[in-house]
C-alpha positions in Angstrom: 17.4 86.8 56.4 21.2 86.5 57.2 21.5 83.5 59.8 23.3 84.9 62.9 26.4 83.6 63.6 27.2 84.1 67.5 25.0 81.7 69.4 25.5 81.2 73.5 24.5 78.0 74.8 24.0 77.2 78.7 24.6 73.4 79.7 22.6 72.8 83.1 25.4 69.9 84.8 22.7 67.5 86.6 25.2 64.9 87.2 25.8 65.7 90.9 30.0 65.2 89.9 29.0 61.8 89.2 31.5 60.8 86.4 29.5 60.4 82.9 29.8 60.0 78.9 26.9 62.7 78.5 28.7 65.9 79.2 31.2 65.1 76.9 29.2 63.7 74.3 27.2 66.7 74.5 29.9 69.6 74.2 31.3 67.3 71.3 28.0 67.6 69.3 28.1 71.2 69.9 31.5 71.8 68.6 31.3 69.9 65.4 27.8 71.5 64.7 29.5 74.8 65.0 32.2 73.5 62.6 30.2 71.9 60.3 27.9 75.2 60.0 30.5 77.7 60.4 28.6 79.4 63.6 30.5 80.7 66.7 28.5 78.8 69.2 29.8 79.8 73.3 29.1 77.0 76.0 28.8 77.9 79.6 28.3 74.6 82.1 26.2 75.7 85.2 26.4 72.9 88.4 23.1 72.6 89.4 23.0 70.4 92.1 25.9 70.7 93.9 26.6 74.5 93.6 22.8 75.6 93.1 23.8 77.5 89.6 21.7 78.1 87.0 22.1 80.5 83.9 20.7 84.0 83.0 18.4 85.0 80.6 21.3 85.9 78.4 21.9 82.7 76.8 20.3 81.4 73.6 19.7 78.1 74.0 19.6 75.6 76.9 20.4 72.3 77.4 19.7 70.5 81.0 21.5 66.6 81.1 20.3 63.9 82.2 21.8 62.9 86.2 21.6 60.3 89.1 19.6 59.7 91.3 15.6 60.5 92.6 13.8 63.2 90.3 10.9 63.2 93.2 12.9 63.1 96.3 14.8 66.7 95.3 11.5 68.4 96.2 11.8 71.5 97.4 16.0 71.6 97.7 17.4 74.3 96.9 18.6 73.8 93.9 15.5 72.4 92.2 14.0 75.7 93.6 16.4 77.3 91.5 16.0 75.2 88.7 12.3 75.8 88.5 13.4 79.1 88.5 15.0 79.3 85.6 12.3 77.6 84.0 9.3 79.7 85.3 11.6 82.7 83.7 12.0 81.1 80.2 8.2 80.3 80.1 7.3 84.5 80.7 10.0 85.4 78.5 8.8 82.9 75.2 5.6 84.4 76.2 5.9 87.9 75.8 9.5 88.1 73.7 9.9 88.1 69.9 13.1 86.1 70.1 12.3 82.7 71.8 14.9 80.8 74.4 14.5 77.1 73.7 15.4 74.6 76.1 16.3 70.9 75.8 15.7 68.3 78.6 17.4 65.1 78.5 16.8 62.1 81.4 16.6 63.5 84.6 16.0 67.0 84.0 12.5 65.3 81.8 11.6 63.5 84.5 11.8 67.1 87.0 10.0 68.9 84.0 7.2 66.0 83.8 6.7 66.7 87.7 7.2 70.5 87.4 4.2 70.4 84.7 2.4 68.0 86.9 1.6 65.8 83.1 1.7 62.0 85.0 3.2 60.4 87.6 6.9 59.9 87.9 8.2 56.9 89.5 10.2 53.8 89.8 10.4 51.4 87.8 10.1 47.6 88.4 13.3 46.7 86.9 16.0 49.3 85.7 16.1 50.3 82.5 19.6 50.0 80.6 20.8 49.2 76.6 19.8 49.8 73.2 16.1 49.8 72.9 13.4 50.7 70.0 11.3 53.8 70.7 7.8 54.2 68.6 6.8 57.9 67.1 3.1 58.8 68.4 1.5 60.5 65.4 2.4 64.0 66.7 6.2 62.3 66.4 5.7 61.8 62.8 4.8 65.7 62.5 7.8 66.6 65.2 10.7 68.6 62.7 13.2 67.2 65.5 12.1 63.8 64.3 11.9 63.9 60.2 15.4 62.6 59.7 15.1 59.7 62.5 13.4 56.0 61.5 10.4 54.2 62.5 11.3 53.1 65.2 14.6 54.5 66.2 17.2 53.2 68.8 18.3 55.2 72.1 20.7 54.5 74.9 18.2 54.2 77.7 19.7 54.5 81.0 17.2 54.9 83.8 15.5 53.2 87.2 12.1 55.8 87.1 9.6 56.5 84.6 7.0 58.9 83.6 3.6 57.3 83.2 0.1 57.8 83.8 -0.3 60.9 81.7 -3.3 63.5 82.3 -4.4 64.4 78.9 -6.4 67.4 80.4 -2.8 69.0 81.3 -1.4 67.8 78.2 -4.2 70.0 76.3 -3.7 73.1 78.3 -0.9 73.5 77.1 -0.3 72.5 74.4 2.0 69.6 74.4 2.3 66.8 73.0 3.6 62.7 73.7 6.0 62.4 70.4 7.5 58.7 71.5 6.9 56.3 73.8 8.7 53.0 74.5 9.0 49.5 73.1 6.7 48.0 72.4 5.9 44.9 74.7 2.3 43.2 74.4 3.0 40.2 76.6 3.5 42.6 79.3 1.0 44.0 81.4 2.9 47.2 81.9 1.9 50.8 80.9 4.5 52.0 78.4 6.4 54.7 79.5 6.6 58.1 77.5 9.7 59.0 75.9 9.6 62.4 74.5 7.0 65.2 75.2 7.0 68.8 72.9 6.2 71.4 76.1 5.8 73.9 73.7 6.9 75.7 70.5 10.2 76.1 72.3 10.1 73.4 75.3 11.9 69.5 74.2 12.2 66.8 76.5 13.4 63.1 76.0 13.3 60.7 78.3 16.2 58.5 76.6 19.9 60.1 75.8 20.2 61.5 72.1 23.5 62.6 73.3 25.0 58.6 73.7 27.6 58.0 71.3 28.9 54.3 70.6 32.1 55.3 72.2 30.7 56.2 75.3 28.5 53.5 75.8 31.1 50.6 75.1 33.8 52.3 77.4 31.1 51.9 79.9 30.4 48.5 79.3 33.7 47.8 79.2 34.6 48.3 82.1 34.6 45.1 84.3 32.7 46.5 87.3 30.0 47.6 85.0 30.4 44.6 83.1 29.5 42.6 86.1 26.9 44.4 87.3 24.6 44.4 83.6 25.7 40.3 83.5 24.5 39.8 86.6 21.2 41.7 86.4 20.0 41.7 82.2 22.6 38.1 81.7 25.3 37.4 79.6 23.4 37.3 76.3 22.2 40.6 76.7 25.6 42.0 77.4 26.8 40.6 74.4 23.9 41.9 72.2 24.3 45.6 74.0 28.4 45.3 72.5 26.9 44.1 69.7 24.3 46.5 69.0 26.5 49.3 69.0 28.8 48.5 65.9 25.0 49.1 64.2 25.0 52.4 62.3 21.4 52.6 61.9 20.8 52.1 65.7 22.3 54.8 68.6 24.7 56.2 66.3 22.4 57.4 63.9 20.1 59.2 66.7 23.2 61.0 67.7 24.1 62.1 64.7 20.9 63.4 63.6 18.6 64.1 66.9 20.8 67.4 68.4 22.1 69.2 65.6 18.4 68.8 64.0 17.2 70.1 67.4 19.8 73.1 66.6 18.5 73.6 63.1 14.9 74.4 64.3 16.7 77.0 66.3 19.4 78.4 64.1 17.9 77.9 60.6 13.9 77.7 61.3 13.2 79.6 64.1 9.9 79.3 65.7 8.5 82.9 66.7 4.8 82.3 67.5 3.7 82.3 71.3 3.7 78.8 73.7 -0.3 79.7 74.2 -0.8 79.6 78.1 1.5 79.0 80.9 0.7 75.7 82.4 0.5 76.1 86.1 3.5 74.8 88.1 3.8 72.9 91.0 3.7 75.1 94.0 
């Protein structure tokens, strides 16, 4: 079958105008995967949260960012009512259409999903999470197609103060998803390890880190003294140093962005999945 060339994507912009490396890391992964496959790929961006927007059913693919701020205290706004939405729309529409509408979501917008599913409860953190860490493949990771081409483990930008923890497997098995990576692991600590990816369904993929983060980004960031101040005075000097450090590594966030996305784009483009997501799950009402 001839692979079709004109592909819309809609970006869901959950940054609240907050200034951020992820949008533009995103749209840049976009445009060299078009380039380097030769495929007319069309971006929309849709403000969610300040302008309650959200895409169409026209659209091929969806990507939601990660974003600031509470993913529990938004219930019930507006624009999360919208939000949901969209993704009660895209759940009867992979049910019932040949032609599935994927959907990726990153940080944030994984942390809303986990809630809208009602899979484990989302919360703070006891310290923020922030740097270059190891995430573990579950054994369902190992079998993920997303995953074939990253390590054991493999390094993300990891950028958060919540968590999503305390998973109900009974939901899980409903329907149909599965944990594909979890965090570092820390066996001194008496903490529950929080989940880092989920597969929804055949067409629903969620990460809790940024697969998006290139090196660039993250050391403009850290460069800049008021940041620089801020992850000294909480994490230390030493582990500002090993953060700078750690992204002159090729095998470490570098190699997740270059292979994470545009192997989330292949399963779409190039391997299609066309079977059914089995039930809906029931949303939170």
């Amino acid at each position: 079958m001839p692979v079709k060339q004109h592909w819309r994507v809609a970006i869901l912009d959950m940054y609240e105008g907050v200034p951020n490396e992820g949008m533009r890391c995103i749209r840049e992964l976009l445009a060299a995967y078009a380039a380097e496959n030769k495929l007319d790929l069309q971006t929309d961006t849709y403000e969610v949260r300040l302008q309650q927007a959200v895409p169409d059913l026209s659209y091929d693919i969806y990507l939601s960012t990660g974003g600031p701020g509470s993913p529990v205290d938004s219930a019930g706004s507006e624009w999360e009512q919208a939000y949901f939405g969209l993704v009660h729309d895209l759940l009867q529409w992979n049910e019932r259409e040949t032609v599935k509408k994927p959907m990726l979501f990153i940080c944030h917008s994984f942390q809303l999903i986990c809630r809208y599913f009602e899979l484990g409860q989302v919360c703070l953190r006891k310290s923020p999470a922030f740097g270059v860490f190891p995430v573990h493949q579950t054994a369902a990771g190992r079998r993920e197609p997303v995953f074939h081409r990253l390590p054991e483990p493999f390094y993300i930008v990891d950028s958060r103060n919540w968590q999503v923890i305390g998973l109900r497997e009974d939901k899980l098995k409903a329907m149909g998803a599965q944990v594909l990576a979890i965090e570092k692991d820390r066996p001194h600590v008496p903490l529950e390890r929080a989940v880092m990816a989920i597969r929804f369904n055949d067409h629903f993929l969620g990460t809790q880190f940024h697969p998006e983060a290139d090196a660039a980004g993250m050391r403009k960031y850290l460069l800049q003294e008021e940041k620089k101040q801020h992850v000294t005075y909480i994490y230390g000097e030493a582990k500002y140093e090993s953060m700078l450090e750690q992204l002159t590594d090729p095998g470490k966030i570098m190699l997740t962005h270059d292979r994470f996305i545009p192997a989330f784009l292949n399963e779409i483009i190039f391997r299609p999945r066309t079977t059914g997501p089995g039930p809906l799950p029931v949303p939170l009402q």
